[in-house]
Phi, psi and omega in degrees: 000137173271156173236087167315321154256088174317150168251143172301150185305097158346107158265173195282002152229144182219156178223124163287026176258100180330306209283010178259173173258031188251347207274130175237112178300319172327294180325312186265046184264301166305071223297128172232146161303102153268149156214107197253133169067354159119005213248088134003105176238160213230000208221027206258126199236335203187142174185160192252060200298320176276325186285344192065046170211160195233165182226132169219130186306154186266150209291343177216341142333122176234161183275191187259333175290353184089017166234161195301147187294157167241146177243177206250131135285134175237161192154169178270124192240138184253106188269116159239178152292118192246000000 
């Protein structure tokens, strides 16, 4: 069997937000991986692989629109396909 539909190429920065100019649709057709510091993390809104950072919302914090603040982790980070 062949797999007719390829996944797109990662790119090194991406955002899960539609309003950012980071955000690639294509990409989440596909269930992605993050891992900072070698740690699966599951909360990942938005990374950087060459700046070495990840942004994941804060649990209780809101902006004045009401979405959550992001806070930023730096560490060595692997974005894959799971």
């Amino acid at each position: 069997m062949t797999d007719t539909t390829s996944k797109p190429t990662l790119p090194d920065h991406l955002s899960g937000n539609p309003r950012s100019p980071h955000y690639i649709e294509a990409c989440f057709e596909h269930k992605i991986g993050i891992k900072l510091n070698g740690k699966e993390r599951f909360d990942v809104e938005e990374y950087c692989i060459s700046e070495g950072w990840v942004k994941i919302p804060s649990p209780k914090a809101l902006d004045r629109r009401g979405q959550p603040i992001l806070i930023t982790l730096k560490g060595t980070v692997e974005a894959f396909y799971s």
